[in-house]
C-alpha positions in Angstrom: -23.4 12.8 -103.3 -25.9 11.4 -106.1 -27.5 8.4 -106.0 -26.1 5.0 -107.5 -27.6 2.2 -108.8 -27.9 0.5 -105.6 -30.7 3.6 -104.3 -32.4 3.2 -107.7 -32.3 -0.8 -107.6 -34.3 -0.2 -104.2 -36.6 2.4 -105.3 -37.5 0.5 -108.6 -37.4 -2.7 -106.3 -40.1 -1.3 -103.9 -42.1 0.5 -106.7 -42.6 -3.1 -108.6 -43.2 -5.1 -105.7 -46.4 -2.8 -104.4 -47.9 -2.4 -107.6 -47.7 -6.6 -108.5 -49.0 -6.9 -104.3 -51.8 -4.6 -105.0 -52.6 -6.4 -108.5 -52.6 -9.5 -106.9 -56.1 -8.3 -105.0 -58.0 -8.5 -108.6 -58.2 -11.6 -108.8 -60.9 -11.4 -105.6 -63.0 -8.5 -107.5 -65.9 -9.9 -109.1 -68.7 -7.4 -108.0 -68.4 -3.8 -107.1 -68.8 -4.6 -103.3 -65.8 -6.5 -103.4 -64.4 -3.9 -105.6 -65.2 -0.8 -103.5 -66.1 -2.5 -99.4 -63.7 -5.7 -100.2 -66.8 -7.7 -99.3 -66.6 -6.1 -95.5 -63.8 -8.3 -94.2 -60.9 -6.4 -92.9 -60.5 -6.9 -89.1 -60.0 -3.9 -86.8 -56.1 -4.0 -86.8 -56.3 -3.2 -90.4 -58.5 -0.7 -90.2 -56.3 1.4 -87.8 -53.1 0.9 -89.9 -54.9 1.9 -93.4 -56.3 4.7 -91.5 -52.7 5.9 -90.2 -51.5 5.2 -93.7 -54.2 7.1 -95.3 -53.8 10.2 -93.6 -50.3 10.3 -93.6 -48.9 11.4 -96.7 -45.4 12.6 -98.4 -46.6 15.6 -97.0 -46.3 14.3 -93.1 -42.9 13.1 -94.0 -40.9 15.9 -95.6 -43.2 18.9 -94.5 -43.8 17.8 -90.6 -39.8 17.6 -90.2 -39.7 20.9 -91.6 -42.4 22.8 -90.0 -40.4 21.9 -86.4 -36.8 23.3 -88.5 -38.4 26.3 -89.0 -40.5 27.2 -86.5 -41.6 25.0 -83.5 -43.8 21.6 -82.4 -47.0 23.9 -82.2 -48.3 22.0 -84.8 -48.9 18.8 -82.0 -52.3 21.1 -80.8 -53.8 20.6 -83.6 -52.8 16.6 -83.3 -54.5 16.6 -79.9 -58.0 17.8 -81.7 -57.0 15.1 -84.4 -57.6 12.5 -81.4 -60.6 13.8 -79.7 -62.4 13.8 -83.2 -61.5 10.2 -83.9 -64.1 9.9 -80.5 -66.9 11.8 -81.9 -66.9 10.3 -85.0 -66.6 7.0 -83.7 -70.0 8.0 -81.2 -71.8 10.0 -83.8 -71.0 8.9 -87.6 -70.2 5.2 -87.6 -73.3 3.3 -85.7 -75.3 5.8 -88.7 -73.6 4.2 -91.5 -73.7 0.7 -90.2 -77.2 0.7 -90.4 -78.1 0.6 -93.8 -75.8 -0.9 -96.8 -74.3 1.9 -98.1 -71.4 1.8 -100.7 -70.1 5.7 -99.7 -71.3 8.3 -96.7 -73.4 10.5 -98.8 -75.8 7.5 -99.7 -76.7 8.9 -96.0 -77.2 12.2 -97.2 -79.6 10.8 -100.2 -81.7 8.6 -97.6 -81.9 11.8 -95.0 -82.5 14.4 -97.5 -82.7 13.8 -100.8 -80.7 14.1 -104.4 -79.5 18.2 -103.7 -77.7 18.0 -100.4 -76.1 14.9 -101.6 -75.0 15.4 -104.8 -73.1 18.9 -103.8 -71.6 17.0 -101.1 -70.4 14.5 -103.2 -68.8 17.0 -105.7 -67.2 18.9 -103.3 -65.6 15.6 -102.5 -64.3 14.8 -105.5 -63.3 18.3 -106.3 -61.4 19.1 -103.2 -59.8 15.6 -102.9 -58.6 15.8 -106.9 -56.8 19.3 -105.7 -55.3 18.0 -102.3 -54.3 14.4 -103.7 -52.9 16.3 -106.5 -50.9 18.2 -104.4 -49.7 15.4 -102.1 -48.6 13.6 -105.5 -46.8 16.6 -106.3 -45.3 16.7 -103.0 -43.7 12.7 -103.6 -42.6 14.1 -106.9 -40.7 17.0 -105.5 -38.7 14.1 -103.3 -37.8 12.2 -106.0 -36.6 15.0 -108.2 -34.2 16.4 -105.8 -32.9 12.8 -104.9 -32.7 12.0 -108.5 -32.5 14.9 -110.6 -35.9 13.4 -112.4 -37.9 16.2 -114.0 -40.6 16.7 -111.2 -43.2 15.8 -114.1 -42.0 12.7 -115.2 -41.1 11.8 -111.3 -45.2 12.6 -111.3 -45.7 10.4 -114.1 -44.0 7.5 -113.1 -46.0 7.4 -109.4 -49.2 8.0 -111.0 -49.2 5.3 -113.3 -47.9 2.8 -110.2 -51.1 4.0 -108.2 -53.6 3.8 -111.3 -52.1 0.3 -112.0 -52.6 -1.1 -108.7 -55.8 0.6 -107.4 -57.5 -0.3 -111.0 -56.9 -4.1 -110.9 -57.4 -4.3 -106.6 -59.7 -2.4 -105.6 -60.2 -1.0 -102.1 -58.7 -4.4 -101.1 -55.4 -3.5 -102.8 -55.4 -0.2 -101.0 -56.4 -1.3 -98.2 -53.5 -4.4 -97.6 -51.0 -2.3 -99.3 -51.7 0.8 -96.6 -50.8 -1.5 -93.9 -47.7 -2.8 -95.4 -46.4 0.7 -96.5 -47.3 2.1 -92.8 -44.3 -0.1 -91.7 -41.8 0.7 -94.6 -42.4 4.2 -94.2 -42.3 4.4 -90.1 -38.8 2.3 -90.9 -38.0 4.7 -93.4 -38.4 7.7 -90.6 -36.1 5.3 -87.8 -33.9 4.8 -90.2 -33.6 9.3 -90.7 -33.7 9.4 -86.9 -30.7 7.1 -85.8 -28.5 8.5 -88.8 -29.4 12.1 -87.6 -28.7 11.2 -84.4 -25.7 9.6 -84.9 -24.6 12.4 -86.5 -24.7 15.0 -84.5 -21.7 16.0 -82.6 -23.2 15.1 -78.5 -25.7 12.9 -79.9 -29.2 13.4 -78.1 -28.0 15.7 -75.5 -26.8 18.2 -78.0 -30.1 17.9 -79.8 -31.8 18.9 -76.3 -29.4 21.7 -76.2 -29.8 23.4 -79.4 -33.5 22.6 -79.3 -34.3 24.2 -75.9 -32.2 27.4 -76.9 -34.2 27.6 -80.3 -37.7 27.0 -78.5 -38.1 23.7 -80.5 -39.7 22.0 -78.1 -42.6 24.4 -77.2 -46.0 22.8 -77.7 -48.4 25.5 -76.5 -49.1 28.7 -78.2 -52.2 30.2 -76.3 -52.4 33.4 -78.3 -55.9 34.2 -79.3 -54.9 35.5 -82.7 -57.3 33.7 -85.8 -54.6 34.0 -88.5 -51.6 31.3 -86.7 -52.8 28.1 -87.9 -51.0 26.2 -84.9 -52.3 27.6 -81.4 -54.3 25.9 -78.5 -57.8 26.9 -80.1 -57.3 26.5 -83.2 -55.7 23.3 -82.5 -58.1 21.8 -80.6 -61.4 22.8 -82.3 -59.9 22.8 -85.7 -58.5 19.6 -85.2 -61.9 18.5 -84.5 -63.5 20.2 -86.9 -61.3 18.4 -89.5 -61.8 14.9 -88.3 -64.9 15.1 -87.9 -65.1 16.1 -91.6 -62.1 13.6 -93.3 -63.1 10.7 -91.0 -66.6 11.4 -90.1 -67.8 12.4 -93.9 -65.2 12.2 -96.3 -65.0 9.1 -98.5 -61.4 8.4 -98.8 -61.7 7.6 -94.9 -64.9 6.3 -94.9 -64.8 4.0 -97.2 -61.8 2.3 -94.5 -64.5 2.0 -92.0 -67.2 0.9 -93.9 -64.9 -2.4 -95.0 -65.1 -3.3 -91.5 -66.3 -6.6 -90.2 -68.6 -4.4 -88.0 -69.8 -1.0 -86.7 -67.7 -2.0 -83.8 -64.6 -3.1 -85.4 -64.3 0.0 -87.0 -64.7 2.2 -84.2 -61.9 0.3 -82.5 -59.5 1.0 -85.4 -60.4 4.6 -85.4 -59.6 5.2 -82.1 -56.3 3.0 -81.7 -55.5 4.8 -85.2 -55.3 8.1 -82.9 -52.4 6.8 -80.5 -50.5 5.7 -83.7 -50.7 9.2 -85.3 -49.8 11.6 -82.3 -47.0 9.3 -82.0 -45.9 9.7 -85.2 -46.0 13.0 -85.6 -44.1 13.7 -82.3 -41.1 11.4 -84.1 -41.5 13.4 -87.3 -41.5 16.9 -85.3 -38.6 15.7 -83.1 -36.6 14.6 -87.2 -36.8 17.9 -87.6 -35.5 19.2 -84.5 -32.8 16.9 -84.8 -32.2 17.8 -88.5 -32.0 21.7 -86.8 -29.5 20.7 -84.6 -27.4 18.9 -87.1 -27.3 22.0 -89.4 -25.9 24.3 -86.8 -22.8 21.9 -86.8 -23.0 21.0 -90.3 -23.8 24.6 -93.4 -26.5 23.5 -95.4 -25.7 21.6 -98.7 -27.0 24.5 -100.3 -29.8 27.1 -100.2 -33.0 25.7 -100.1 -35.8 26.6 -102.3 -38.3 25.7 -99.8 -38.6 24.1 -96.5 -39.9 21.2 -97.8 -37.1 20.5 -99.6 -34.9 19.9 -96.1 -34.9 16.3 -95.7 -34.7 15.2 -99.2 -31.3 17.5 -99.4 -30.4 15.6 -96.2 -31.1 12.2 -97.6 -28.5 12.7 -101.0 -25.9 14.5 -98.9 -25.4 12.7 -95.7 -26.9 9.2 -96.1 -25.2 6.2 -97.2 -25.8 4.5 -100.6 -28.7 2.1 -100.0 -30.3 3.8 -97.0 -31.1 6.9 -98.9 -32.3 4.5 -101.4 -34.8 3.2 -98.7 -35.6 6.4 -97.4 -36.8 7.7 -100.7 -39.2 4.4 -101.1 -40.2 5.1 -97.7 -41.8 8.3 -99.0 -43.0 6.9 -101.7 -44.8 4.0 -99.9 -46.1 7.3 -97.7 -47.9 8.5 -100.6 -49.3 5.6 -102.3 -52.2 5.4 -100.8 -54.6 7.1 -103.5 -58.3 8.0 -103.3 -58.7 6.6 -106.4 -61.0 4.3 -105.7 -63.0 5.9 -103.3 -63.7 9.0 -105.7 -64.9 6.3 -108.3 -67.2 4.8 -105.7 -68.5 8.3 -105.3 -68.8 8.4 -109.3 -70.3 5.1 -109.9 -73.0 4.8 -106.9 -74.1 8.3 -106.3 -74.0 9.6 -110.1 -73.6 6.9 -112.3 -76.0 4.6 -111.1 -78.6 7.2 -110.0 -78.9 9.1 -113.1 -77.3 7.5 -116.5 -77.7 3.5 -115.5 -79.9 2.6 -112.9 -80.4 -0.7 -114.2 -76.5 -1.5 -115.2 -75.1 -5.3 -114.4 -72.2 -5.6 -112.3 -70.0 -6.5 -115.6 -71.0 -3.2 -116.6 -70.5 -1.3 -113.3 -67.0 -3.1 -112.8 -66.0 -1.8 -116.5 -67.0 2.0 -115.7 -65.6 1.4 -112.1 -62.2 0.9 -113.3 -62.5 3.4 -116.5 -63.4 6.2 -113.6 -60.5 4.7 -111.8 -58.1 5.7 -114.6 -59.6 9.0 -114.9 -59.4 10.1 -111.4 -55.9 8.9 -111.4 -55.4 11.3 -114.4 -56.9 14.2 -113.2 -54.6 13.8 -110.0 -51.6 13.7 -112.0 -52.4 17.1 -113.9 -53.1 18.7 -110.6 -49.5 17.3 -109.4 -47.7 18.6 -112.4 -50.1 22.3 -112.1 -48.9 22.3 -108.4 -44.8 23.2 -109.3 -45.8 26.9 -109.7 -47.5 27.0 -106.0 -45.6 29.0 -103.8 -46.9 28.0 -100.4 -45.8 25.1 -98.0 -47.6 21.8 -99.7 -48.5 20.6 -95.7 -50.4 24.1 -95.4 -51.5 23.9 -99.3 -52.9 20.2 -98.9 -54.6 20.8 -95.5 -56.2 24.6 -96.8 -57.6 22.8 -99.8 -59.5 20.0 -98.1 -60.7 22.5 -95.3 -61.7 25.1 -97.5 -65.4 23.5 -98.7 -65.2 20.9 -96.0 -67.0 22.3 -93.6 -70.2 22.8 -95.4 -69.9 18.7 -95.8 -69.4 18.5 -92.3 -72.5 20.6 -91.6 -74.8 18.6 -93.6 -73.9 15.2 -91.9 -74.1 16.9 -88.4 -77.7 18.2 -89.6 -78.6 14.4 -90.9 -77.6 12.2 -87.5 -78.1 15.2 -84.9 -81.4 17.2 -86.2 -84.0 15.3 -87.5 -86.2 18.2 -87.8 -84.3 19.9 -90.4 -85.7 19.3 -94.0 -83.8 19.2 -97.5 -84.0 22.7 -98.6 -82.9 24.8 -95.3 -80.5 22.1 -95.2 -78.9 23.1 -98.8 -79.6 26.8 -98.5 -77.2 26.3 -95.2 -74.4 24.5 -97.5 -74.7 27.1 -100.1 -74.3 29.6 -97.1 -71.1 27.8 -95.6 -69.6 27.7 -98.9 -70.1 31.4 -99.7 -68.5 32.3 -96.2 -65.6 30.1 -96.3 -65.1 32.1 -100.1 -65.1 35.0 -97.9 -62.7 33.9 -95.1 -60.3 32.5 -97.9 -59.7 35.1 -100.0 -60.3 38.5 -97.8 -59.5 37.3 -94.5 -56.2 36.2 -92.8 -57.6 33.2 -90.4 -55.8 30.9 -90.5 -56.7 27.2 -92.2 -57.1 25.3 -89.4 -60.2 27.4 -88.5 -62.1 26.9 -92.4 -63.8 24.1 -91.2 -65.4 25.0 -88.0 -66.2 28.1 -89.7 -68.0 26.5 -92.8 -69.6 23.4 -90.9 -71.3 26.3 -88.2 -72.3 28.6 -90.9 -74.2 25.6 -92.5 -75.8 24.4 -88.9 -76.9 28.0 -88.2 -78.4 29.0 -91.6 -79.9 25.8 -92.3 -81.8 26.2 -88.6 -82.6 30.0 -89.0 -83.8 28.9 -93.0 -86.1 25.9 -91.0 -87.4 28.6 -88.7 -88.9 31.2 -91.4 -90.1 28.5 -93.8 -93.2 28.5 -94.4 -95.3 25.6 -92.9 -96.7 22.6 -94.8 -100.4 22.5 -94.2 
């Protein structure tokens, strides 16, 4: 089966509509507040469904399903940490950064420390989230070109130029408004997969019970003690943590949600509620791809795939109806439109622009280089989507590894701010510098798994940056 006109009339359909929705924010964006914090005025509701939205990705949709095909629904410990961290942050990072009026979370870093520890924190954010936004583009792409038989670049193309378009004439508002829209498209989009599978299936649910249970599908718990499986109890639970704490805690894509909130308190409530939403998605995309198991033991495989992640887009062409697999594929696609553009040229503007080259730049100015930075973030991400065809590893273990990998080092430093008030600038970057030259070590001559980087990075930065305080010399 190929796609007709009807699937593409949908796709183009949903593709037009979000970009002229999010457009229709600029006319509301006359100073860079508005443009990056939308004037602090989304309510709490908002701010858990942007946040569901912004963490969940193409990836979540086509590689979650297929983690559970091929192995298990392990992957759920690492959810549970996922939820826990949403309450640390919530206790520890958010009542910091509504106390000042910052524009992104390493303005915290300049007040507590100085220019050093925030500036390397800032880069590594807007290194690590070009490489794994990159890669989650790519990942959209890679949908769209085995639906369509589109080239994966110009399926890259097309996408990328939809979320420059929108996130350079809304703003945060834009991505903000279009997140919770696109959080119901795509959760319809993954109901609409789940009743076809199911209906399907020779036996319906019981069958999928069946065939699960016999394959171990369903277990959850893997209590082995063994650093290099990404998805066991421990490294589940503190690695799940660990990451929150560091892509909700610190990271500005997710901050930059919270700090649009109406209050300290507001966005703590979306935080939280945003964690019952996401383990429940991700048990409905694990149990997809139990379901999509099942089917295939009744049902040989349209043909041999190239990679996992290729599963449910092969099942959307070959046993979906025309139309629906037309929705399903702008279901994905509203999954991965919800770009960091903006945030990485907050990080841009406010912590480099405006500290070193302009410090005295009007907000025409600022709104001009806003957008321009915008536009070259956007492009940047689209280069590392169209590098990403020749990676060889799962793009859910790919996106997750790259975010991890200098994370922790991040993580360490805001820890050290809000927790240690003792600790000075320079142990403090001597303990980044540290957490980044072990996490070097762990990724390319160890086998631990990714779900440990940031633990590992963040504790190597707390510990060195307290053993660095304790030699220092005194000041007299």
């Amino acid at each position: 089966m190929v796609l007709t006109w009807i699937d593409y009339l949908v796709i183009g359909g949903y593709l037009l509509a979000i970009t002229a929705f999010g457009s229709y924010f600029a006319r509301f964006q006359r100073t860079t507040r508005d443009y990056f914090l939308t004037g602090r005025s989304v309510p709490w509701w908002a701010i858990c469904f942007t946040i569901v939205a912004t963490e969940t990705s193409t990836l979540t949709f086509i590689s979650v399903p297929a983690t559970a095909y091929t192995s298990d629904m392990t992957f759920l410990q690492l959810v549970v940490g996922y939820v826990i961290g949403r309450l640390l942050v919530s206790a520890i990072f958010i009542p910091a950064y509504f106390r000042g009026d910052l524009f992104t979370s390493y303005e915290l870093l300049q007040r507590r420390f100085g220019a050093r520890v925030k500036n390397l924190s800032a880069i590594i954010f807007l290194l690590t989230r070009a490489l794994a936004d990159g890669i989650r583009l790519f990942a959209t792409a890679l949908v769209i070109s085995v639906v369509t038989q589109v080239p994966v670049t110009w399926a890259v193309v097309i996408i990328g130029a939809a979320m420059i378009v929108y996130t350079v004439r809304g703003g945060a508002a834009a991505v903000i408004w279009t997140d919770v829209v696109q959080l119901f498209v795509y959760i319809a989009g993954a109901a609409v997969v789940f009743f076809s599978v199911l209906h399907l299936i020779p036996g319906g649910w019981s069958e999928v019970v069946r065939a699960g249970s016999a394959a171990g599908k369903f277990r959850v718990l893997n209590l082995s003690l063994t650093l290099s499986q990404p998805y066991t109890l421990w490294a589940g639970i503190i690695g799940g943590i660990a990451l929150t704490l560091s892509t909700h805690g610190t990271d500005q894509f997710l901050v930059q949600r919270l700090l649009s909130a109406r209050s300290a308190r507001e966005a703590a409530r979306g935080l939280v509620l945003s964690g019952v939403l996401v383990f429940a998605q991700f048990v409905l995309f694990l149990t997809i791809g139990v379901m999509l198991f099942t089917y295939y033991q009744h049902v040989p495989l349209p043909r041999t795939l190239a990679r996992a992640d290729e599963l449910l887009p092969v099942f959307i062409v070959t046993a979906l109806t025309h139309g629906a697999a037309g929705f399903i594929v702008a279901a994905i696609v509203a999954a991965a439109l919800s770009p960091s553009l903006n945030a990485m040229a907050a990080t841009t503007v406010n912590d480099f622009y405006l500290k070193y080259q302009r410090p005295d730049a009007d907000e025409q100015t600022l709104m001009r280089v806003s957008r321009v930075w915008t536009v070259v973030w956007g492009i940047v991400q689209i280069g590392v989507a169209v590098g990403a065809q020749w990676m060889q590893r799962s793009v859910l273990d790919a996106g997750l590894a790259v975010l991890s990998y200098a994370s922790g080092s991040v993580l360490g430093a805001f820890l050290l701010g809000t927790l240690t008030p003792s600790i000075e600038e320079t142990p403090a970057f001597a303990g980044m510098l540290a957490g980044l030259g072990a996490m070097t070590i762990v990724w390319g001559w160890t086998s631990i798994a990714f779900t440990w980087y940031v633990f590992i990075g963040a504790a190597t930065t707390v510990c060195v940056a307290f053993l660095a305080q304790a030699i220092r010399p005194r000041r007299v």
